[in-house]
N, C-alpha and C positions, 0 to 999 in steps of 0.2 A: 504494500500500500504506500502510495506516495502522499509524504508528510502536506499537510496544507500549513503554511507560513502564516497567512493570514487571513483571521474570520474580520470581516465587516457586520454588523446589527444597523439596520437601519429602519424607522417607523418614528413614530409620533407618541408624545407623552401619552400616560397610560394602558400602552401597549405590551409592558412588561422587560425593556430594555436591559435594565438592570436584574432583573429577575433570572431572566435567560442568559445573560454573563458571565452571572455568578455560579449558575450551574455548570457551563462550559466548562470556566476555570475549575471549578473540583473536579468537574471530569478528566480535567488536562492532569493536574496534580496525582489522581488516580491511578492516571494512566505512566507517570512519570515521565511526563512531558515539561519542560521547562514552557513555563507561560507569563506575559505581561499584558497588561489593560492600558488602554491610552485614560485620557479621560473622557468623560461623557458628558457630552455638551446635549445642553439641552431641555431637562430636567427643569428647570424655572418653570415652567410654563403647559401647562395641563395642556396637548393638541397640539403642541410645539414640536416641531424638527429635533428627534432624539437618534444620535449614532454614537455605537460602541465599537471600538476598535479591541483586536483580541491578537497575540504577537507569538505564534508556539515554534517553539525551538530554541538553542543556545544564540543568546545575544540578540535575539527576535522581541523589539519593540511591538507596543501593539500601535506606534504612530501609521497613520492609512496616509501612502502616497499614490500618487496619480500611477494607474494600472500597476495596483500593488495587492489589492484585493484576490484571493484564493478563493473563497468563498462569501458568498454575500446569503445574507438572510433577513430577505425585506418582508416587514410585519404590514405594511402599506403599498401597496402597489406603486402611487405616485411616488412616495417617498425611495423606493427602489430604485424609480426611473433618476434620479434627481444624482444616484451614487455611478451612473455609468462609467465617469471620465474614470475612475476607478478600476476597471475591469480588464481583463485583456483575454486572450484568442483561448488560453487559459483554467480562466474564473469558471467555478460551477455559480448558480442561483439556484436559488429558493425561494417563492416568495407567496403569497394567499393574496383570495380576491376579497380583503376584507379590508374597503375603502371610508378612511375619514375625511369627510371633503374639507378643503382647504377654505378661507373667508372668502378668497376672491371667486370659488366658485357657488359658494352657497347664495354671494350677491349679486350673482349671475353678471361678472363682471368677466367671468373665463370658464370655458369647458374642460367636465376633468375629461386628460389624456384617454384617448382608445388603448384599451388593457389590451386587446387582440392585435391590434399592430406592434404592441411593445412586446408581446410574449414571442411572437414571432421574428422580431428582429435579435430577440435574444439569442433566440435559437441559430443564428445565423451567425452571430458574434463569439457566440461562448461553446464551451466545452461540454455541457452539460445543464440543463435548466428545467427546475419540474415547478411547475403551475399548479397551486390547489387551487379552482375553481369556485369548490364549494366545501366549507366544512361540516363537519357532523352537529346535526341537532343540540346533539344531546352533551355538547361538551358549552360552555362556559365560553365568551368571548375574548374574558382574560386571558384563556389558555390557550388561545390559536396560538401562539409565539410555543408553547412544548408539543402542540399537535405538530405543528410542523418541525420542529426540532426531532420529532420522532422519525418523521418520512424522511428527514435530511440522515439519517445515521444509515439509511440505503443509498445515499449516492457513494459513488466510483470513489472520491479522494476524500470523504469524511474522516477526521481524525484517530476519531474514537470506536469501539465498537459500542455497540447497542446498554451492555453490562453494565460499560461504565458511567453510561449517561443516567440508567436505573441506580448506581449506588450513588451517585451525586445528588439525585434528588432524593433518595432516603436520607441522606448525610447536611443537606441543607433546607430541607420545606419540612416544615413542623405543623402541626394540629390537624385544622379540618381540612388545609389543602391538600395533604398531604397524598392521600389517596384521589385526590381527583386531578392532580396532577399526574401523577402515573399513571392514571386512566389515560390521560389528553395525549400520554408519551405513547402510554401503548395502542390508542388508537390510529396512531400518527405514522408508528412505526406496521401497520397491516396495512396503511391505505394505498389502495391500487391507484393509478392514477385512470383516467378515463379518454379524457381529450385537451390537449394545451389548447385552449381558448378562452375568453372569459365570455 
């Protein structure tokens, strides 16, 4: 398995950025992978433009430079679109059709971006790119970020295997999430994909 250098987080306050981070990193640690966090800008502001940078391997910052990205896992569609310069011939994606609309389109001052021309152009660009279209009813919106976190531990250059991403979240999520997050992983981690489009 070829090591991935760098994870990119990209979405919008309350998407769970931090959340999913932090799980990564115990998974890296886990796995005795040397890991670093950039910081995470963003967090002020509930809806706000949130990215976490994640750096594994010796001497591997988690600062994100331009087509420095290994893997990107966009919690926001647009907000995905927004981390491209980032990517190279490369980069896998990840990303759910679960869109927060931005002010200037709710004040019908702009249209959001076509998801089907950007899943497409993905595909065209990168190395790898799985599209959740649609998630499961029956999980929690907070948790699309570990639902997908689960289907991402089947792509070709994911880090980790599957195991360790299970002991990082028994080892970091406490009380009543605790089992509905492992739900959201391990639903995440069966789901077949269907068709890349939105």
């Amino acid at each position: 398995m070829n090591m991935i250098k760098k994870i990119l987080i990209a979405g919008v306050g309350g998407q769970g950025i931090v959340y999913l981070s932090n799980i990564i990193v115990e998974a890296a640690m886990l796995s005795d992978i040397p890991v670093n966090v950039s910081e995470i800008h963003g967090l002020s502001q509930r809806g706000g433009v949130v990215t976490s940078g994640i750096g594994l391997g010796e001497h591997c910052t988690g600062f994100i430079g331009k087509a420095g990205v290994d893997l990107l896992i966009g919690l926001e569609p647009l907000e995905t679109q927004r981390c491209l310069p980032y990517l190279h011939k490369n980069s896998s994606v990840i990303f759910g059709n679960y869109r927060v609309q931005p002010y200037s389109v709710n004040a019908q001052m702009a249209e959001y971006p076509d998801v089907n021309v950007f899943v497409n152009y993905l595909g065209e660009q990168c190395r790898e790119v799985v599209f959740i279209k649609e998630f499961p009813e029956n999980i929690d919106h907070v948790l699309y970020n570990i639902f997908q976190l689960g289907r991402a531990t089947r792509m070709k250059d994911f880090p980790f295997r599957a195991n360790k991403i299970d002991e990082a979240i028994n080892a970091t999520v406490t009380g009543y999430y605790k089992d509905k997050t492992l739900n959201a992983f391990n639903l995440g981690l069966a789901y077949e994909l269907k068709e890349q489009s939105a």
